[in-house]
C-alpha positions as CSV (number, residue, x, y, z in Angstrom):
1,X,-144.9,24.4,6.2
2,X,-145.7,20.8,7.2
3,X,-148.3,20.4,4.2
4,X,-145.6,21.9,1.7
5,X,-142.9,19.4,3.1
6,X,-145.9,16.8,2.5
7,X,-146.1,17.9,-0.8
8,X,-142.6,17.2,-1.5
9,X,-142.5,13.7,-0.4
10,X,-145.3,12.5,-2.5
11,X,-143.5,14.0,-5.4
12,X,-140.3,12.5,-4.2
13,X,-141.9,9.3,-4.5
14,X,-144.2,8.9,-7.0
15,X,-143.5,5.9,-9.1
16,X,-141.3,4.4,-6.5
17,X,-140.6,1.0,-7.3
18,X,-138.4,-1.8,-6.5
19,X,-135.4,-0.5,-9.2
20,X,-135.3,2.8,-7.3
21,X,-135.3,0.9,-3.7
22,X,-132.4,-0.8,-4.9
23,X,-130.7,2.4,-6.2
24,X,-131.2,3.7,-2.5
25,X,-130.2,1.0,-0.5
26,X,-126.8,0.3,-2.9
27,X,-126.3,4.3,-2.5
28,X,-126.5,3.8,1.3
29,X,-124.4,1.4,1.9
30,X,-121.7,3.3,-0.4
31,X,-122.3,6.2,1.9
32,X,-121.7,4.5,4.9
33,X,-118.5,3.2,3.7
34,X,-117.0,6.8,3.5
35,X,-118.9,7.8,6.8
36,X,-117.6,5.1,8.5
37,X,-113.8,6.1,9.2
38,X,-114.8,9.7,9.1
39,X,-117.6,9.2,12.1
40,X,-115.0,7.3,14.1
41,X,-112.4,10.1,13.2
42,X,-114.6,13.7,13.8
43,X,-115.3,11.7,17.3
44,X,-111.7,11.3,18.4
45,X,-110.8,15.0,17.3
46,X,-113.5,16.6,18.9
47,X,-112.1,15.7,21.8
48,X,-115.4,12.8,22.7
49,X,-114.7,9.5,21.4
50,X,-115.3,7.2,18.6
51,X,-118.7,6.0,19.2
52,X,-120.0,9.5,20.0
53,X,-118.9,9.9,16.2
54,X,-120.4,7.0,15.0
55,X,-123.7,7.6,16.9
56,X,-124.0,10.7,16.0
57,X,-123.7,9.6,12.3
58,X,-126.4,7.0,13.3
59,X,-128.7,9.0,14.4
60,X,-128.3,12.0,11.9
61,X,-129.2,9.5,9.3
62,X,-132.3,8.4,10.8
63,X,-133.4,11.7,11.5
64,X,-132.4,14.5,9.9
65,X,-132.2,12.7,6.7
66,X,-136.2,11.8,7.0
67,X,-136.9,15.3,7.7
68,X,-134.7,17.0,5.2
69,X,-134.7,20.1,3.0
70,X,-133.6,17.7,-0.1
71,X,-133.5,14.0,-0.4
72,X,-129.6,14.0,-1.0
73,X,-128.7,15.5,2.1
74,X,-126.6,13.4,4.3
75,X,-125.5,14.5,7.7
76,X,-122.9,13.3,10.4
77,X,-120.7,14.7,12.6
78,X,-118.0,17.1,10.4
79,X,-114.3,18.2,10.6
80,X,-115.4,21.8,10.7
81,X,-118.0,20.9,13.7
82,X,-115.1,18.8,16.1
83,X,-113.0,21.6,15.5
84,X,-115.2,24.0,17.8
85,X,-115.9,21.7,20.0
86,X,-112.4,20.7,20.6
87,X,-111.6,23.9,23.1
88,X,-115.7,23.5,24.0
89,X,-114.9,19.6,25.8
90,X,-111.8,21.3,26.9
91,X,-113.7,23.7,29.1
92,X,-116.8,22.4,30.1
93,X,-116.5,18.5,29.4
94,X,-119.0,16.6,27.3
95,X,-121.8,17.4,29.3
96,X,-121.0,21.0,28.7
97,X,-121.2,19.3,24.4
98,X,-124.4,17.9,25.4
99,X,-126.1,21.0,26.8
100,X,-124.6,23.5,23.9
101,X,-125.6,21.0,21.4
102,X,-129.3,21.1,22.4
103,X,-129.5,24.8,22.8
104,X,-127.9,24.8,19.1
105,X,-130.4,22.0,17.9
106,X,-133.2,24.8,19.8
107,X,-131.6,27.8,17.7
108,X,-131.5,25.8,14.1
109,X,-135.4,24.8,14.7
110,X,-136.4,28.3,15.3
111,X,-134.4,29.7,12.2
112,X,-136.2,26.9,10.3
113,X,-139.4,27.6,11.8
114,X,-139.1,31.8,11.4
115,X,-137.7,31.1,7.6
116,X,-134.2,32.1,8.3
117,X,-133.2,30.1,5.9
118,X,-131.5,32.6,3.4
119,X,-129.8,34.5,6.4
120,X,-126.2,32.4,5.0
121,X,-126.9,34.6,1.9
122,X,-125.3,37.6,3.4
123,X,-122.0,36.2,4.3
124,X,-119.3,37.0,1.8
125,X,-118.0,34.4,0.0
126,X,-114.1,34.9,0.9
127,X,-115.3,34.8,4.8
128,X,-116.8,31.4,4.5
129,X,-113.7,30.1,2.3
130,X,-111.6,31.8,5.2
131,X,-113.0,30.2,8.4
132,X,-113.1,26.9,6.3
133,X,-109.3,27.1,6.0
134,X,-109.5,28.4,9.7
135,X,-110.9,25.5,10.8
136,X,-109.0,23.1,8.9
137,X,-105.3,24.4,10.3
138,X,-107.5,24.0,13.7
139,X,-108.0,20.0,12.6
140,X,-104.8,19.4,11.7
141,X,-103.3,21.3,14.4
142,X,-105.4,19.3,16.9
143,X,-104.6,16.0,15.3
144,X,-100.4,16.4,15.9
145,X,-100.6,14.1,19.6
146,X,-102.4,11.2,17.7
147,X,-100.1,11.6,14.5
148,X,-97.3,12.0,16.4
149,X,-97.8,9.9,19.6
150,X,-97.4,13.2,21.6
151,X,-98.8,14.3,24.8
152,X,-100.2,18.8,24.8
153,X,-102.2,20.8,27.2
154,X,-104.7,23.7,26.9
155,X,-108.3,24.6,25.6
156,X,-108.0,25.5,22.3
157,X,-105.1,24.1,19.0
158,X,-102.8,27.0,19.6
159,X,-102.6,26.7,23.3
160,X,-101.5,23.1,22.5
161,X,-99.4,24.3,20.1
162,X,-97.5,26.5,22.4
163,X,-97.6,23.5,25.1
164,X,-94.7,21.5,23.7
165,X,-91.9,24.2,24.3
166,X,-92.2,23.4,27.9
167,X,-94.0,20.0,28.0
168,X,-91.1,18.3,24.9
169,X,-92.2,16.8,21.4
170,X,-90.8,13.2,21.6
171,X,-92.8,11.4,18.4
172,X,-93.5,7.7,18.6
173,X,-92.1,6.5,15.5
174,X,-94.4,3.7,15.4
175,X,-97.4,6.4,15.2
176,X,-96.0,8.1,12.9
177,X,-95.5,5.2,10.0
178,X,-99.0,4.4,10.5
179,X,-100.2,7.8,10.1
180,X,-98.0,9.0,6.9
181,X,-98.9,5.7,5.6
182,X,-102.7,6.2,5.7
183,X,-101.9,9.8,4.2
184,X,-99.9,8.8,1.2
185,X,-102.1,5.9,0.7
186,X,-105.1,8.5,0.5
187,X,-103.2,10.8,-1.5
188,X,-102.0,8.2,-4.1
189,X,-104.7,6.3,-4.5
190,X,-106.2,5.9,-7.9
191,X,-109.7,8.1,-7.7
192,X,-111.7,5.7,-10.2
193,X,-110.7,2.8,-7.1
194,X,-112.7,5.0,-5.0
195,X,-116.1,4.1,-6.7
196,X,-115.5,0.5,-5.5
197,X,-113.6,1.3,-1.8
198,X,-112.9,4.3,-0.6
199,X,-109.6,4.9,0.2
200,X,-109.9,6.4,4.0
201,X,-111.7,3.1,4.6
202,X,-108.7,0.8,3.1
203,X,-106.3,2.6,4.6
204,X,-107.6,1.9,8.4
205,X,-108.2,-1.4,7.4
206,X,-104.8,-1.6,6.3
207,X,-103.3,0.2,9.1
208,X,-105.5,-1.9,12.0
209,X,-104.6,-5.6,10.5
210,X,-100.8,-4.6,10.6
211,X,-100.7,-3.4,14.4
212,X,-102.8,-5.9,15.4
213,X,-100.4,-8.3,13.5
214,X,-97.4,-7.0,14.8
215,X,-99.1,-6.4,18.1
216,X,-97.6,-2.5,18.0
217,X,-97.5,-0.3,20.7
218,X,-99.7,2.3,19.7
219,X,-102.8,4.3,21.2
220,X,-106.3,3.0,19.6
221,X,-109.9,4.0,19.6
222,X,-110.9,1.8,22.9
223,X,-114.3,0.3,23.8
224,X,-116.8,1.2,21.3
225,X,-120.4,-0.1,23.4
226,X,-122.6,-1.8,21.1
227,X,-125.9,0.5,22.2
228,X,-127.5,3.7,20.7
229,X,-127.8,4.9,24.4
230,X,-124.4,5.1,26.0
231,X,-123.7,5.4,29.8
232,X,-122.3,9.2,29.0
233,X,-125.4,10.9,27.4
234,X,-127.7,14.0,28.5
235,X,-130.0,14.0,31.5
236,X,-132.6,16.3,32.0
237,X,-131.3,16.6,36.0
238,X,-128.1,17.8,34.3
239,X,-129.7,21.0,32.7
240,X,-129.6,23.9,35.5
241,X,-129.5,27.9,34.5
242,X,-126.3,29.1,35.2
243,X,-125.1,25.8,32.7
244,X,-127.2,27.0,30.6
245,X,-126.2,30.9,30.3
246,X,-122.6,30.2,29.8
247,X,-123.3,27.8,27.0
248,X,-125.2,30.0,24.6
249,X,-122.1,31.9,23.3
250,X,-120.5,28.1,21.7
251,X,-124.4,27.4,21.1
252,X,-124.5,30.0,18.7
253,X,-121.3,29.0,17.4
254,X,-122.6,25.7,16.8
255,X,-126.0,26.7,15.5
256,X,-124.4,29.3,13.2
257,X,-121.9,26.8,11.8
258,X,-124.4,24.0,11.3
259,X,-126.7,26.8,9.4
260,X,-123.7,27.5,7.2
261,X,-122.8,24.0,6.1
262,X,-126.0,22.3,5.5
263,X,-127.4,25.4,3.3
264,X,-123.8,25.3,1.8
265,X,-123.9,21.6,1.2
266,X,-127.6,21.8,0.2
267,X,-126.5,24.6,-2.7
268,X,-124.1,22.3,-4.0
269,X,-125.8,19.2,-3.9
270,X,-128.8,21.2,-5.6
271,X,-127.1,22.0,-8.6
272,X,-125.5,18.6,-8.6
273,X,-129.3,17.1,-8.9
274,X,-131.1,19.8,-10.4
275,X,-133.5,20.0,-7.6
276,X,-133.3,22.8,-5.0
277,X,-133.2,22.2,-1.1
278,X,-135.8,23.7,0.8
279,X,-133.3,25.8,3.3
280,X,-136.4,26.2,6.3
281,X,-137.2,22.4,6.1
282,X,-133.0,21.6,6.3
283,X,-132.9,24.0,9.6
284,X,-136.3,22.3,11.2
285,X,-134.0,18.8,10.3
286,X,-131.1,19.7,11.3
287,X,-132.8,21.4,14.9
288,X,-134.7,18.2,15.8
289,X,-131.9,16.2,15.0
290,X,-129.4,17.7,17.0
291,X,-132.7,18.4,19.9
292,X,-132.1,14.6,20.0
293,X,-128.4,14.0,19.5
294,X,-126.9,14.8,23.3
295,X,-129.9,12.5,25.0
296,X,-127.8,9.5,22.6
297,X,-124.0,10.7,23.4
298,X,-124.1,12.5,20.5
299,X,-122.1,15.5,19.4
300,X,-123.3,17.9,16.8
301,X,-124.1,16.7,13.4
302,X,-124.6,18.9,9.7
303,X,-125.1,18.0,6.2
304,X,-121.6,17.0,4.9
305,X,-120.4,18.2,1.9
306,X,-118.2,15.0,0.9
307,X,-121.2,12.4,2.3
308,X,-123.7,14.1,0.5
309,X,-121.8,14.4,-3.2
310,X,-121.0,10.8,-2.1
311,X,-124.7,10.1,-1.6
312,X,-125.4,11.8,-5.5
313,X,-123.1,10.4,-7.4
314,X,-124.0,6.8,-6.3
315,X,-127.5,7.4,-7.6
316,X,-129.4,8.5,-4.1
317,X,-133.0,8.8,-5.8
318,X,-135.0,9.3,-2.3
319,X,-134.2,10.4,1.5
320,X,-133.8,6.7,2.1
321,X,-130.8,6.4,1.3
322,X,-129.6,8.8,4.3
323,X,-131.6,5.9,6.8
324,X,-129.8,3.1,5.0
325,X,-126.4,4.6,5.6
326,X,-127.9,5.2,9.3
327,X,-128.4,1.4,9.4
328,X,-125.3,0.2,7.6
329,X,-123.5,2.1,10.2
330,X,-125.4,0.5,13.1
331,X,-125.0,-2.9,11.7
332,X,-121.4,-2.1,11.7
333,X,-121.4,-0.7,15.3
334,X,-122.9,-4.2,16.6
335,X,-120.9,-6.4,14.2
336,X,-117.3,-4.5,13.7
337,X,-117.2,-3.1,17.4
338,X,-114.7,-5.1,18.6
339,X,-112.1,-4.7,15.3
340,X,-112.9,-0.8,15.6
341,X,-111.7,-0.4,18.8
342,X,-108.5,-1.0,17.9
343,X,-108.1,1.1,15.7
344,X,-104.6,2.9,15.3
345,X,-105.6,7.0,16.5
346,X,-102.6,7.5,14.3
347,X,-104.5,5.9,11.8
348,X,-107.1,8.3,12.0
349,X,-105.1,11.4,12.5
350,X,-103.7,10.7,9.1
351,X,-107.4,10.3,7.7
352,X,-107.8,13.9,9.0
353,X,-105.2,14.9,7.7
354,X,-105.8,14.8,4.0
355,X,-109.5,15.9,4.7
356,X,-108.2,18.7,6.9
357,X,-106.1,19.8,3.3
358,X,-108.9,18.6,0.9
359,X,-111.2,21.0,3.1
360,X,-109.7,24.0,1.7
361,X,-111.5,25.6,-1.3
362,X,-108.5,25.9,-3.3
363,X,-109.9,27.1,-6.5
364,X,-111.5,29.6,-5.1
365,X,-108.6,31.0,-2.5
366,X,-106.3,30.7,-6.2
367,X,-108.7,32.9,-7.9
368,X,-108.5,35.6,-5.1
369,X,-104.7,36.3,-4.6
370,X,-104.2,35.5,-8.1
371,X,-106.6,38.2,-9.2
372,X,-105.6,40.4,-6.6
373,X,-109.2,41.1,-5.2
374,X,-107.2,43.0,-1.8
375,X,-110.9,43.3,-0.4
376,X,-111.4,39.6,-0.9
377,X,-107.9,38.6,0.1
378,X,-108.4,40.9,3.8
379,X,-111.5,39.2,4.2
380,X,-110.2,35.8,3.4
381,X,-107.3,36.1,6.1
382,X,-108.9,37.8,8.7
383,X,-111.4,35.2,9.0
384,X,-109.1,32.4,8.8
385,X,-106.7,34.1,11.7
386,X,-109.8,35.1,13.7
387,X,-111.0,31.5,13.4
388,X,-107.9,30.1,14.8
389,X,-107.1,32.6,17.3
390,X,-110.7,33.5,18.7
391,X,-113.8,31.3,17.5
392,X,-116.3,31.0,15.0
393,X,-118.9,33.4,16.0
394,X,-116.2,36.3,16.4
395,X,-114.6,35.4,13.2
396,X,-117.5,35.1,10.7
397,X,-118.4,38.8,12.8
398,X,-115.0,40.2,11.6
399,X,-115.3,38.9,8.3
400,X,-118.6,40.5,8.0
401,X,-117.5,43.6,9.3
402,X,-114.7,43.8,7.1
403,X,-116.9,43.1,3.8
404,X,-119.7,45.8,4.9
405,X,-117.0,48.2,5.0
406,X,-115.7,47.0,1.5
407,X,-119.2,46.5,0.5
408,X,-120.1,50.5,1.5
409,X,-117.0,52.2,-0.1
410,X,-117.7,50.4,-3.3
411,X,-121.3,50.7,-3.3
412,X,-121.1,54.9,-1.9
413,X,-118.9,55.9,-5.0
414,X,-121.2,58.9,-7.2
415,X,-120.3,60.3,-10.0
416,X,-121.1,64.1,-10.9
417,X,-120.4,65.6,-14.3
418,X,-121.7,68.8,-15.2
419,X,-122.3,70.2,-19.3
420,X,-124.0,73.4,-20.5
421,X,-127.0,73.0,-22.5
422,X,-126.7,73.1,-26.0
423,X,-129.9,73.5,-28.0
424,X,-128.6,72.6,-31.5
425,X,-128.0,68.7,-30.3
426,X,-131.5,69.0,-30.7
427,X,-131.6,71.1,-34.0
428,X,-133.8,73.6,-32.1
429,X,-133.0,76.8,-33.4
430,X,-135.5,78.7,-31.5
431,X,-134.4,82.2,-31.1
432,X,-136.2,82.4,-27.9
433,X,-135.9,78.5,-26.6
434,X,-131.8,79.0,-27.2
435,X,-131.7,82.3,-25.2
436,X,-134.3,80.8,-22.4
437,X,-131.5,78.1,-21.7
438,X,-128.2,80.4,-23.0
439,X,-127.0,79.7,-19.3
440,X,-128.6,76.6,-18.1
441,X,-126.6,73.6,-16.8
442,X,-127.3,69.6,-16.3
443,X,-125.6,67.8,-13.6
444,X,-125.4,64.5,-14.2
445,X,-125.9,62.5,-11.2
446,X,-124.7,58.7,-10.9
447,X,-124.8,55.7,-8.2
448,X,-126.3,56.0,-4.6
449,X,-127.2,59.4,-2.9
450,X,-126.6,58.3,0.4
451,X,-124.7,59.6,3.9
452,X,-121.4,59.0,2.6
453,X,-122.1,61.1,-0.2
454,X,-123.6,64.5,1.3
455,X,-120.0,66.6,1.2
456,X,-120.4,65.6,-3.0
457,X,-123.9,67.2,-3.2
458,X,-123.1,69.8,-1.2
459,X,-119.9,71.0,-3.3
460,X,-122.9,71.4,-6.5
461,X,-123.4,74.9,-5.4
462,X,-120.1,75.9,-6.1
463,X,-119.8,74.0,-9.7
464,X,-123.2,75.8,-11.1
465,X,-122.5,79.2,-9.5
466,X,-123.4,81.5,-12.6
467,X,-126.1,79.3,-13.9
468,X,-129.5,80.9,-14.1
469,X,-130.9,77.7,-14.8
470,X,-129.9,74.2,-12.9
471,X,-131.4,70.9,-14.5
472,X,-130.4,67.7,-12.5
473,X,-130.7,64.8,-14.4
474,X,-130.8,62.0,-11.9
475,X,-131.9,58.7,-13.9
476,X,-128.4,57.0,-12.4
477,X,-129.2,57.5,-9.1
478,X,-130.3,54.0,-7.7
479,X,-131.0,55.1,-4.3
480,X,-131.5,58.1,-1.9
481,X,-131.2,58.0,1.8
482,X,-132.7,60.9,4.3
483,X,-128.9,62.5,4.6
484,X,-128.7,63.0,1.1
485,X,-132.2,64.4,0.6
486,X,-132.1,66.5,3.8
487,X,-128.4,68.0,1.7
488,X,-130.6,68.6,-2.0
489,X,-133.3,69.9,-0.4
490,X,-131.1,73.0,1.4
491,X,-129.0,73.0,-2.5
492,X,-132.3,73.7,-4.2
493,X,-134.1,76.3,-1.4
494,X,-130.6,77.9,-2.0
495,X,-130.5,77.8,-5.6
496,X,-134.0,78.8,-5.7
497,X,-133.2,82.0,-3.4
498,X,-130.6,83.0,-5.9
499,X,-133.3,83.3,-8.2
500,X,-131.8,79.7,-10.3
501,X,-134.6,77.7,-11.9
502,X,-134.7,74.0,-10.8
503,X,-135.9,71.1,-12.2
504,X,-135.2,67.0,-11.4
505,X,-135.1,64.6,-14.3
506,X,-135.3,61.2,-14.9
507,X,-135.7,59.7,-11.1
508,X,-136.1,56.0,-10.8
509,X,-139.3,54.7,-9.1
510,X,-137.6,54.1,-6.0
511,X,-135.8,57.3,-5.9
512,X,-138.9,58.8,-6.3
513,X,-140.5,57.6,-3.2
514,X,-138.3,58.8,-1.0
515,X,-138.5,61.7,-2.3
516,X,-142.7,62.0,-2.1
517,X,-141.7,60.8,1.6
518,X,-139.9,64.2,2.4
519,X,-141.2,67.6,1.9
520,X,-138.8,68.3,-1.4
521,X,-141.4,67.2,-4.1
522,X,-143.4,70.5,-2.0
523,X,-140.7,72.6,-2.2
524,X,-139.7,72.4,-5.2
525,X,-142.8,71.7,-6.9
526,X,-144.3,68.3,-8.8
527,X,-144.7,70.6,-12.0
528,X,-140.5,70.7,-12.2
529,X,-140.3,66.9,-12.0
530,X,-139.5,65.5,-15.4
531,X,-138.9,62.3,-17.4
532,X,-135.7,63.4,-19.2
533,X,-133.7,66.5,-19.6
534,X,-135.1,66.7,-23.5
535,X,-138.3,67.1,-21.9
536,X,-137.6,70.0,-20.0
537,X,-136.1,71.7,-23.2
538,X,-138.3,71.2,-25.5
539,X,-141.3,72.0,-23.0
540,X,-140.8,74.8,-21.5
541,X,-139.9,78.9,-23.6
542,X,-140.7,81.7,-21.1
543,X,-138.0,82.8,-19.5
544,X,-138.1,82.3,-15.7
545,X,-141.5,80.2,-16.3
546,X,-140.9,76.2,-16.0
547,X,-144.3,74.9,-16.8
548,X,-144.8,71.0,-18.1
């Protein structure tokens, strides 16, 4: 693995030159102009703070974008990543963050290392469009006491929800100008601007000079510390067994999500630059780096989607331009510390606000109600309720569950037709050919002989009672499964005892297999397996004598 990952590097940089370093390093800093508002904000609603957000996008950069699956991958902390972790801090404080985020960082390094890489391939598509709108009504829902000026209680965006019909909902009006400002000014703004400044960045500018201006009396970011290694980090004396077992459920949450968004990202970005990401190498980046993050105050980090296309369209050429964002972002930390700090959280709740919306994958969701794909559309919600009401890990479960189900209903359907033989489709007029087969039938088999589908092959007897001849012509039949063949062999040992002539036509390679793994090809005997029904007519005149 380490000498293919070798190999790529000295393709991605052969011919490097001073153009492309330039390219790279204008990229970066274009990158860390979007990440910049975004760190600051995923920190606030995860329920850490603003530095852990922008250390976390620090460090993310320097790391995991050195050791990536593609050279346009950017990662940083993400909207769908401080959602979980809001109930997470809730319960078990940031150390609890810390500890889960390490096990999580452990997880993602072994799936990299054991080539899980294409596991996200078996997810449905409407499940991972449903827990991304899941998780967005989880951000905005968690992001109403900054927006709002308010004051909730509980673990988890519904408990808080629920906490204002005894607690009151008294908004700050103040708060609430800044915020719907910052969202109209996102929403309005003119896209081709965005090239030069993003709009997310302008806004908080905007917002900040004003209330420091008018000196308001609004909540802000507070102290951001101008060091990579904070007083509230991860200790090794803080690790301790029974810490550890109750963390691995979220863990897995985290681990799972992470898996999910930097292949996702990583499929997008590739057919954005033609060049496919190397799915084990993203999980080995994306484990070391978030191995590292809680010993920094970190939280955890994944490729991002909007960083990433960012990263693309601004002309990324190498992997560098993930560690120049890294550094524009610590050059801001040391420089800007004091401005960001007071920061309006208003401000940012109306920056995740519009990303909470812009998260959804409208186009798709459109496509499924408006085509009315009900499989889809139960997935879909199921998901996205399960991923509000419960967690990640039980909702991407359900959704699963829920497609398999979908998946084995359409995938069991068979068809069975049944059609007497008739010689002269042939232009045989063999006197004794047409009376060999003057009562033979073909049943048409088509689609998967499996467990679902034993009851179908069983009810065969009663269609080709009469019969003195039974040819099954099986060249649709994809698949055959021990239930099945254990139900044909008992229909052809009873046909057989009725004195009916058998034969089997036309079974696929793989069909076949299973069928020299049972005792049927035995039973029935290889010489009354055939290529095609025509083969069997034309081949065989004796009456009560099949013979190739």
């Amino acid at each position: 693995m380490l000498g293919s990952f070798g190999d790529s590097l000295k393709q991605e940089f052969k011919g490097y030159n001073a153009s492309k370093l330039t390219q790279d390093l204008m990229a970066g800093l274009t990158v860390a102009a979007v990440a910049l508002p975004l760190a600051l904000a995923f920190g606030v609603s995860s329920g850490a703070d603003a530095a852990a957000g922008l250390i976390t996008a620090i460090i993310a950069g320097l790391v995991m974008s050195g050791l990536s699956g593609g050279y346009y991958q950017i990662s940083g902390p993400t909207g769908a990543m401080a959602a979980i972790l809001m109930s997470l801090v809730a319960t078990y404080g940031l150390n609890g963050v810390y500890i889960a985020t390490l096990i999580a960082g452990i997880l993602l390094l072994l799936s990299g290392l054991l080539r899980l890489g294409k596991l996200t391939a078996f997810i449905p598509a409407p499940v991972i469009t449903g827990f991304t709108s899941g998780i967005a009504v989880i951000i905005a829902l968690g992001q109403i006491d900054n927006f709002f000026g308010t004051h909730s209680q509980g673990t988890s965006a519904i408990s808080k929800l629920f906490s204002y019909a005894y607690l009151g909902f008294s908004p700050n009006l103040t708060a609430v100008l800044l915020g719907a400002f910052v969202v109209l000014f996102m929403v309005f703004f003119p896209k081709k601007w965005s090239a030069v400044i993003p709009a997310s960045l302008l806004s908080i500018i905007l917002t900040t000079a004003v209330s420091l201006f008018l000196e308001l009396d609004v909540a802000v970011v507070g102290e951001i510390p101008k060091t990579l290694i904070p007083e509230s980090r991860l200790t090794l004396s803080a690790l301790n067994i029974k810490t550890l077992g109750e963390l691995v459920t979220p863990a897995f949450s985290i681990a799972i999500l992470g898996m999910i968004e930097s292949l996702l990202c990583g499929a997008s970005a590739g057919r954005m630059t033609g060049v496919r990401l190397n799915s084990n190498q993203e999980l080995i980046a994306q484990g070391v780096g978030n191995i590292l993050l809680p010993f920094f105050g970190g939280i955890p980090a994944t490729a991002a989607i909007a960083r990433t296309s960012v990263a693309v369209k601004s002309g990324a050429q190498t992997r560098l331009v993930g560690v120049f964002h890294a550094v524009g972002l610590l050059i801001s930390m040391f420089l800007l510390a004091p401005v960001m700090s007071q920061i309006p959280l208003a401000a940012l709740a109306g920056v995740l606000m519009v990303t909470a919306w812009r998260m959804n994958e409208w186009e798709s969701i459109h496509y499924i109600f408006s085509h009315k794909f009900k499989g889809a559309m139960l997935e879909f919600v199921a998901t996205m309720a399960a991923t509000i009401v419960f967690d990640l890990t039980i909702a991407i479960l359900i959704g699963v569950v829920i497609g398999l189900v979908f998946l084995v209903t359409r995938l069991s359907f068979i068809e069975i037709n049944y059609e007497d033989v008739d010689m002269s489709r042939m232009n045989v007029t063999d006197p004794v050919l047409c009376e060999r087969y003057s009562n033979a039938k073909v049943v048409y088999i088509t689609g998967p002989m499996i467990f679902a589908n034993t009851q179908a092959i069983s009810d065969i007897a009663e269609k080709v009672k009469g019969a003195d001849t039974v040819l099954f012509s099986m060249r649709g039949v994809s698949n055959i499964d021990i239930s099945c063949a254990q139900v044909l062999r008992e229909l052809i040992e009873s046909l057989r005892n009725q004195g009916v002539d058998v034969a089997l036509c036309g079974l696929p390679t793989h069909t076949m297999k299973m069928m020299q793994r049972t005792d049927l090809k035995e039973i029935i005997g290889e010489e009354n397996f055939y290529w095609s029904v025509e083969r069997v007519l034309l081949t065989n005149r004796a009456k009560g004598k099949m013979a190739a």
